[in-house]
PQR file of N, CA, C, O and H, with PARSE charges and radii, in Angstrom:
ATOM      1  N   UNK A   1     105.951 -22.084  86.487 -0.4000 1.5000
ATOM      2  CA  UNK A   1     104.607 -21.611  86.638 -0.0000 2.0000
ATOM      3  C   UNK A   1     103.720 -22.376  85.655  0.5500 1.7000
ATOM      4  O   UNK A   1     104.110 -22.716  84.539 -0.5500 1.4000
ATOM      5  N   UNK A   2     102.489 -22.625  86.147 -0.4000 1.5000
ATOM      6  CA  UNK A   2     101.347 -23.995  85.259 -0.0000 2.0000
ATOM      7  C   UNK A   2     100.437 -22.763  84.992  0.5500 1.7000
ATOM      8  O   UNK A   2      99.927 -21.947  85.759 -0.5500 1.4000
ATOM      9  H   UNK A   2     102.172 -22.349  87.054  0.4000 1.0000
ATOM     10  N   UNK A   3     100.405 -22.918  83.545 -0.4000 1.5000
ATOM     11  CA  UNK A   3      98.901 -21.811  82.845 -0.0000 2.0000
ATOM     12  C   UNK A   3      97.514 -22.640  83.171  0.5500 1.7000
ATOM     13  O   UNK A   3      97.366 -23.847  83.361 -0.5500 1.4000
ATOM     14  H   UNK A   3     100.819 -23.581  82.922  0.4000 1.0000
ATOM     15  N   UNK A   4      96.832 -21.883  83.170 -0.4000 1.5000
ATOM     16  CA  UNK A   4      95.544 -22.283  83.540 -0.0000 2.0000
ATOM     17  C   UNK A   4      95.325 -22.647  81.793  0.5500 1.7000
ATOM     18  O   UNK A   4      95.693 -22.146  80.730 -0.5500 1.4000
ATOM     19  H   UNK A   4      96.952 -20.902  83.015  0.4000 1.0000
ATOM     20  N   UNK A   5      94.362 -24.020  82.311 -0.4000 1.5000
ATOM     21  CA  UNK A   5      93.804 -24.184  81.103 -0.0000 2.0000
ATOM     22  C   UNK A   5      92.791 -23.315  80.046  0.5500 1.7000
ATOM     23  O   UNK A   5      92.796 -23.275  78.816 -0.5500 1.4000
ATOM     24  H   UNK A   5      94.063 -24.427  83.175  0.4000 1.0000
ATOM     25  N   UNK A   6      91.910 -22.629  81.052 -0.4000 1.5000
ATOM     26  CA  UNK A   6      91.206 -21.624  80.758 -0.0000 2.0000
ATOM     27  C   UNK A   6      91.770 -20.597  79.491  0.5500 1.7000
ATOM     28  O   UNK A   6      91.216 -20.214  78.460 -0.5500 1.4000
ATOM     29  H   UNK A   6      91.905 -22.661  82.052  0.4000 1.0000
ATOM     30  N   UNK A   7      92.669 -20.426  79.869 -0.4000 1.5000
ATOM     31  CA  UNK A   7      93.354 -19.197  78.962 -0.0000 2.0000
ATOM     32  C   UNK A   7      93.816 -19.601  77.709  0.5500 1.7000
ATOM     33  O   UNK A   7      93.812 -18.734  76.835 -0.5500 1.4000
ATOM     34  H   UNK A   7      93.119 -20.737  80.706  0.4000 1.0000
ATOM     35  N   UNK A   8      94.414 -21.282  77.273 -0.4000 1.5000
ATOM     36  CA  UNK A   8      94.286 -21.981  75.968 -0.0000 2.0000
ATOM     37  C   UNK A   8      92.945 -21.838  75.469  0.5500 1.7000
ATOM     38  O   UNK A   8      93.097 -22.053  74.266 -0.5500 1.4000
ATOM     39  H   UNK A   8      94.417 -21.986  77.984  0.4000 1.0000
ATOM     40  N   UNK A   9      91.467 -21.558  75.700 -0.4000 1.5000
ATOM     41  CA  UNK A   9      90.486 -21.640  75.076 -0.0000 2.0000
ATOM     42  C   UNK A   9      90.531 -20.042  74.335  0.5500 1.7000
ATOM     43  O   UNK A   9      90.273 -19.784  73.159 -0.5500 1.4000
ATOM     44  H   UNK A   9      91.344 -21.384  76.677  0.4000 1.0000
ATOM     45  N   UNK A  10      90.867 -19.260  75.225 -0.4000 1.5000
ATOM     46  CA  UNK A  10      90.810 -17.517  74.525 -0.0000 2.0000
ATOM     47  C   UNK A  10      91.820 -17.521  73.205  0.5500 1.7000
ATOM     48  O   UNK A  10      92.988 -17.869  73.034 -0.5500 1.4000
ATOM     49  H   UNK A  10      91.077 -19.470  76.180  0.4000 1.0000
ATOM     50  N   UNK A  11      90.824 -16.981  72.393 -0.4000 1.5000
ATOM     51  CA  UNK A  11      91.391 -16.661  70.601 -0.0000 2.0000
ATOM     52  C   UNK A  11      92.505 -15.529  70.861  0.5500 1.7000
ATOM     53  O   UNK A  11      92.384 -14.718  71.780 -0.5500 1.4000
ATOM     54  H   UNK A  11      89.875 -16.698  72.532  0.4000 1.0000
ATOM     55  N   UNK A  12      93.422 -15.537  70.123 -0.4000 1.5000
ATOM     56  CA  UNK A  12      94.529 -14.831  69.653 -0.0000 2.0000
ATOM     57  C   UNK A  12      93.737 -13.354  69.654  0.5500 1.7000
ATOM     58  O   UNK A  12      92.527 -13.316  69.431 -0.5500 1.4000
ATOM     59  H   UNK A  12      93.520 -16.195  69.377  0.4000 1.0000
ATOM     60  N   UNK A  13      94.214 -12.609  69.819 -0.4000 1.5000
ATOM     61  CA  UNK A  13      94.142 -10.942  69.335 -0.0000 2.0000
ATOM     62  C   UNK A  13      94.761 -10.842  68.080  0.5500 1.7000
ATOM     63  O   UNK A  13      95.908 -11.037  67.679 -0.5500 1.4000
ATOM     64  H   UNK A  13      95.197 -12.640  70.000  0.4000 1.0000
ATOM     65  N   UNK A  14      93.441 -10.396  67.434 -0.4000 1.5000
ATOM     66  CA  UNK A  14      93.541  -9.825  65.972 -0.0000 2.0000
ATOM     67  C   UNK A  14      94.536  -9.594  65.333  0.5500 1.7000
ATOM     68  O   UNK A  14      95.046 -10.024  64.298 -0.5500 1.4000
ATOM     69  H   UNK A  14      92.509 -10.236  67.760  0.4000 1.0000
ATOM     70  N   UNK A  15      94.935  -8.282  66.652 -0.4000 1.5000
ATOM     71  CA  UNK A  15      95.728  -7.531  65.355 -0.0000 2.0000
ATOM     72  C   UNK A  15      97.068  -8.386  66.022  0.5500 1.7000
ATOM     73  O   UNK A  15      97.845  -8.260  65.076 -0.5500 1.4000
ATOM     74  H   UNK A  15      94.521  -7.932  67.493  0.4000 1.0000
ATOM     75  N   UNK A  16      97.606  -8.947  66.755 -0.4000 1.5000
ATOM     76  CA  UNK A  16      98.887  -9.938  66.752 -0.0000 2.0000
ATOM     77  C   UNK A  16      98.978 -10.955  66.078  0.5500 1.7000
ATOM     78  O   UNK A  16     100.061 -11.372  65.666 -0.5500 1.4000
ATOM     79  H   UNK A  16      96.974  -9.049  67.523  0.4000 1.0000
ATOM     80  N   UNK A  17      97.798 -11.554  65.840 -0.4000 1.5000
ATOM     81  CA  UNK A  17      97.524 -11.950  64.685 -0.0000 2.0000
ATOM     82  C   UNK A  17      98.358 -11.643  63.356  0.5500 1.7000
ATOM     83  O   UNK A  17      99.159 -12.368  62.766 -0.5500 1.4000
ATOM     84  H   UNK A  17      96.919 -11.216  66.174  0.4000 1.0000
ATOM     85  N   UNK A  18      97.799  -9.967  62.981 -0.4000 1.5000
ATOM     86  CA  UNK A  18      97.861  -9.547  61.336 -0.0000 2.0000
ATOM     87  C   UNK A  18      99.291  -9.502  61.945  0.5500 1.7000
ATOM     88  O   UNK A  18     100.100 -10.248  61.393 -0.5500 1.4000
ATOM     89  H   UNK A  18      97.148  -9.378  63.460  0.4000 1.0000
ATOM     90  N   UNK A  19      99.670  -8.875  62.822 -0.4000 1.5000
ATOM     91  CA  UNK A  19     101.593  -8.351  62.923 -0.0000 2.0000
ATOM     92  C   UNK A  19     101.995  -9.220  62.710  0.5500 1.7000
ATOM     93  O   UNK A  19     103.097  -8.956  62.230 -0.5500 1.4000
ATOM     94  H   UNK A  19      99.012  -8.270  63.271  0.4000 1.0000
ATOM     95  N   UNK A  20     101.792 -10.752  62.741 -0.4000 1.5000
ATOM     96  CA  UNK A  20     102.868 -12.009  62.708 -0.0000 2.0000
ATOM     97  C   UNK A  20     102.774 -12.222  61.164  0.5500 1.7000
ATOM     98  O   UNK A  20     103.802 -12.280  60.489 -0.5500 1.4000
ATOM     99  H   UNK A  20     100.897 -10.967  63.131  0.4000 1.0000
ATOM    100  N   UNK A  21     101.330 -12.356  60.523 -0.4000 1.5000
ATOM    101  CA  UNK A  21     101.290 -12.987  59.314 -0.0000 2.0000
ATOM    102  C   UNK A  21     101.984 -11.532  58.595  0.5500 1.7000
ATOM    103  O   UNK A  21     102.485 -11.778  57.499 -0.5500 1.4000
ATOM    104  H   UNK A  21     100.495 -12.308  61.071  0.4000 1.0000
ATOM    105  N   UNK A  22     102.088 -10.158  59.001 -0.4000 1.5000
ATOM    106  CA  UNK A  22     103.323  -9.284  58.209 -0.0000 2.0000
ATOM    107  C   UNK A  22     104.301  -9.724  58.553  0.5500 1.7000
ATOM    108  O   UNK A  22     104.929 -10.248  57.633 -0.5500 1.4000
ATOM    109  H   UNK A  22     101.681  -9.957  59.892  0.4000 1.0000
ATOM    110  N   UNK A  23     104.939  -9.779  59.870 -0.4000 1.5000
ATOM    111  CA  UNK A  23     106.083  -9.808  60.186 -0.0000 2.0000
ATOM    112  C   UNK A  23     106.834 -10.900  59.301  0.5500 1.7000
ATOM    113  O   UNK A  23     108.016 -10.817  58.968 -0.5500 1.4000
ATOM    114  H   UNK A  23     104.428  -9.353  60.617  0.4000 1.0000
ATOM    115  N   UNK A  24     105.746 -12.197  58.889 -0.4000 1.5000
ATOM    116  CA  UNK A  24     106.435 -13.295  57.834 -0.0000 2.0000
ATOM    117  C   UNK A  24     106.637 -12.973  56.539  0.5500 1.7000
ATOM    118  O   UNK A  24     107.682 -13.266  55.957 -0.5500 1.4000
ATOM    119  H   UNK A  24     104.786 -12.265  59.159  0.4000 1.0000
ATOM    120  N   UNK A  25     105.643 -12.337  55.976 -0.4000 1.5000
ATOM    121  CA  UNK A  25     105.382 -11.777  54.597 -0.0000 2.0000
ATOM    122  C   UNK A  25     107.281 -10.613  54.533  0.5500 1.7000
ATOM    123  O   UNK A  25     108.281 -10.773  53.834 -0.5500 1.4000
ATOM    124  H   UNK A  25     104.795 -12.099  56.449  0.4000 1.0000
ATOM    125  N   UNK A  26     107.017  -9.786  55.394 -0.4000 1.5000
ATOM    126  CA  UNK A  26     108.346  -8.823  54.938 -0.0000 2.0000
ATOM    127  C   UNK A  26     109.529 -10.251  55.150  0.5500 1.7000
ATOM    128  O   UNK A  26     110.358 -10.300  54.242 -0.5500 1.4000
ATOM    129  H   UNK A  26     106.205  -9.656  55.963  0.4000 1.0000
ATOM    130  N   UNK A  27     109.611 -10.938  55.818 -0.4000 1.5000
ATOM    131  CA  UNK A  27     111.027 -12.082  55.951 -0.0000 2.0000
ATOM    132  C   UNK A  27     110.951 -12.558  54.484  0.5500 1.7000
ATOM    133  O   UNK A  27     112.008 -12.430  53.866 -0.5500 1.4000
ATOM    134  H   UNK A  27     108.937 -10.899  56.555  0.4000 1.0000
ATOM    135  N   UNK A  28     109.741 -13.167  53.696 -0.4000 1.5000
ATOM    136  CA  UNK A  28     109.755 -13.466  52.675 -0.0000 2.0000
ATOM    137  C   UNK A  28     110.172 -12.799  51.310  0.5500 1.7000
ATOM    138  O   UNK A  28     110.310 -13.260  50.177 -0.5500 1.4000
ATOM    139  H   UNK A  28     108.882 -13.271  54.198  0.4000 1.0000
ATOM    140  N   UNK A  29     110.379 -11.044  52.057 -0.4000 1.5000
ATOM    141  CA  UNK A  29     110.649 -10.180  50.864 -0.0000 2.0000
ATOM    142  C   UNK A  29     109.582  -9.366  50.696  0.5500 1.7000
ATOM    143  O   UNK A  29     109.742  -8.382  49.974 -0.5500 1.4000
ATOM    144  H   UNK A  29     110.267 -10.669  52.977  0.4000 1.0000
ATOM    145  N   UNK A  30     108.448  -9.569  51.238 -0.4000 1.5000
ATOM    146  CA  UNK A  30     107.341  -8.809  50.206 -0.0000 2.0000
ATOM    147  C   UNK A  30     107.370  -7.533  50.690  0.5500 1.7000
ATOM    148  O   UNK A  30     107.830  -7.399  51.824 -0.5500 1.4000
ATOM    149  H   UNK A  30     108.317 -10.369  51.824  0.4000 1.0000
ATOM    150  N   UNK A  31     106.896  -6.319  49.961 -0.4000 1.5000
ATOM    151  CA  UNK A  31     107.289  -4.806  50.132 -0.0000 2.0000
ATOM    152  C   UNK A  31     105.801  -4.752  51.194  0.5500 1.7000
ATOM    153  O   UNK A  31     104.831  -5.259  50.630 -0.5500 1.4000
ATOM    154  H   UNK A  31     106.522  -6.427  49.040  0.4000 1.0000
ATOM    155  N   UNK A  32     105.596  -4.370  52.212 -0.4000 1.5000
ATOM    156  CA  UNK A  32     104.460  -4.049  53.147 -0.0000 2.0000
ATOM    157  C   UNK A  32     104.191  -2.543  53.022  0.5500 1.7000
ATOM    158  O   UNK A  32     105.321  -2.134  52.759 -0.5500 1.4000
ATOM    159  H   UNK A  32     106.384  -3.958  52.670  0.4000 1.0000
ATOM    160  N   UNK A  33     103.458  -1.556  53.045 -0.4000 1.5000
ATOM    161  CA  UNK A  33     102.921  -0.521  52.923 -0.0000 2.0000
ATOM    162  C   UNK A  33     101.947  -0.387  53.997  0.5500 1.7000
ATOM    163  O   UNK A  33     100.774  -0.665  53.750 -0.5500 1.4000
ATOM    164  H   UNK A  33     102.539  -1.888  53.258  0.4000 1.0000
ATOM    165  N   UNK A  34     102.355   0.085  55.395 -0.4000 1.5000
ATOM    166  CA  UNK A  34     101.677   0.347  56.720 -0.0000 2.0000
ATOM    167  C   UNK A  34     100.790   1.516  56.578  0.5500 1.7000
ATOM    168  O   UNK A  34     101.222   2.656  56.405 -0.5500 1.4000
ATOM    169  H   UNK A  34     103.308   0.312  55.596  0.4000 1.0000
ATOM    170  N   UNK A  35      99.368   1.168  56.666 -0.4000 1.5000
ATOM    171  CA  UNK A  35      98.457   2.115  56.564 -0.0000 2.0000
ATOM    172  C   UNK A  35      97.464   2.483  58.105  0.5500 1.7000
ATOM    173  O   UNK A  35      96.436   3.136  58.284 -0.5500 1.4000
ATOM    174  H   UNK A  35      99.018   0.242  56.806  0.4000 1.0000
ATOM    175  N   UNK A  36      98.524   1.572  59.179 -0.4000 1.5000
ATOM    176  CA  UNK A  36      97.866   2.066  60.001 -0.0000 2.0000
ATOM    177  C   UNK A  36      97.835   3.542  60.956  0.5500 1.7000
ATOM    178  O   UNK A  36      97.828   4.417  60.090 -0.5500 1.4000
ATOM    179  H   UNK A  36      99.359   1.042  59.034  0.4000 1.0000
ATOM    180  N   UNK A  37      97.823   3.920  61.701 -0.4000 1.5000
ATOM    181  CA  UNK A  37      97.417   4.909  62.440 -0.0000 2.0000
ATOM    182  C   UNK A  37      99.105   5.338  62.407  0.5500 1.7000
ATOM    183  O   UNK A  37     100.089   4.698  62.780 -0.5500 1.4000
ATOM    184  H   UNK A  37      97.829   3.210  62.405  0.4000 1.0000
ATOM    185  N   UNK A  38      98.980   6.694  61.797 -0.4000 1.5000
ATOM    186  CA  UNK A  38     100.117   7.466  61.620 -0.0000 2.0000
ATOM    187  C   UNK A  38     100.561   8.787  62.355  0.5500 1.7000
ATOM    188  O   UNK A  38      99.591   9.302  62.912 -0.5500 1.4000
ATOM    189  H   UNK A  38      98.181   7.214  61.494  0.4000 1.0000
ATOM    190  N   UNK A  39     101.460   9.330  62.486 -0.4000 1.5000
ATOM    191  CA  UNK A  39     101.685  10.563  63.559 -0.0000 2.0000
ATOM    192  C   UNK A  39     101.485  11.906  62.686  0.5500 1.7000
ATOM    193  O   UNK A  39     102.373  12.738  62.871 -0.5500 1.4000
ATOM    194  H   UNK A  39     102.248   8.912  62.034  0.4000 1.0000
ATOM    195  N   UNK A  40     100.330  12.315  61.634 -0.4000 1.5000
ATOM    196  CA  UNK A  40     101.363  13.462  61.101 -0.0000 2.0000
ATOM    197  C   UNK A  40     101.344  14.725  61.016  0.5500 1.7000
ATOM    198  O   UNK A  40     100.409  15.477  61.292 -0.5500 1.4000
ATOM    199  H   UNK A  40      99.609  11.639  61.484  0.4000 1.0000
ATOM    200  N   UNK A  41     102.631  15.045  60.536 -0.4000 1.5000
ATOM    201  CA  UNK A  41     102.948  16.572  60.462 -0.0000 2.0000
ATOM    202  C   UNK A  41     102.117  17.633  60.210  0.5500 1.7000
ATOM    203  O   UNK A  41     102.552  18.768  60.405 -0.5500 1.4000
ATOM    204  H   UNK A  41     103.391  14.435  60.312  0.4000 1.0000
ATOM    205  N   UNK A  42     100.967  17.464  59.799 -0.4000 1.5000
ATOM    206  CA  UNK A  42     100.389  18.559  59.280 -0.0000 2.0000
ATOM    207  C   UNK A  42      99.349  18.076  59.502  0.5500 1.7000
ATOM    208  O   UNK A  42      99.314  16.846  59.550 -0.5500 1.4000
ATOM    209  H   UNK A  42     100.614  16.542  59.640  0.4000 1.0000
ATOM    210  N   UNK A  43      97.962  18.930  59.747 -0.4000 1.5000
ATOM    211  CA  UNK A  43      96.713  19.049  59.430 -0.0000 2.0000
ATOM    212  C   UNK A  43      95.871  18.532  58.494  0.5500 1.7000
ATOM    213  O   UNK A  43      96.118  18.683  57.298 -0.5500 1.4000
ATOM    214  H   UNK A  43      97.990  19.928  59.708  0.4000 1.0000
ATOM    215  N   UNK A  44      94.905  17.939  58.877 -0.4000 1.5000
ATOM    216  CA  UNK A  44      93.925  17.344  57.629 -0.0000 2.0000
ATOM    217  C   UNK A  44      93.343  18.669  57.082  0.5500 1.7000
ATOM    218  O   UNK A  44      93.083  19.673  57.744 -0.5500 1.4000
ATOM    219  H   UNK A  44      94.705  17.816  59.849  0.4000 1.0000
ATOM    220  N   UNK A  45      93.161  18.456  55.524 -0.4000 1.5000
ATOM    221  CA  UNK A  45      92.967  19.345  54.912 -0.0000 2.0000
ATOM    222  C   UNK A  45      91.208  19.227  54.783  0.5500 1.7000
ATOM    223  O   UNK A  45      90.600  18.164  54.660 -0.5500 1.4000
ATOM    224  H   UNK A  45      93.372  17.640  54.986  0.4000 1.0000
ATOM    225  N   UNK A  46      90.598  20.576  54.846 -0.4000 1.5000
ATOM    226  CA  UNK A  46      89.619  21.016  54.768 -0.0000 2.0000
ATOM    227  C   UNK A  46      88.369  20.163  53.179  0.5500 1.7000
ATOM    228  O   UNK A  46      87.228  20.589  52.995 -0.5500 1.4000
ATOM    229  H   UNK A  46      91.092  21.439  54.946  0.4000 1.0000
TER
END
């Protein structure tokens, strides 16, 4: 299957972007601390 050229001009998505440049950083060792959108248990407090 031949990609349209068209679709080499469209920029990367952001955030696949940030996931790759983490995904290298943790291979390198570095401790990552995920602050994105979390599931949690309890209620925001008042």
């Amino acid at each position: 299957m031949k990609i349209a050229q068209r679709i080499e001009t469209i920029p990367p998505y952001l955030f696949a972007e940030i996931d790759k440049k983490k995904e290298e950083a943790v291979k390198r060792g570095v401790d990552i601390i995920n602050l994105g959108i979390g599931d949690p248990d309890q209620p925001t407090p008042d």
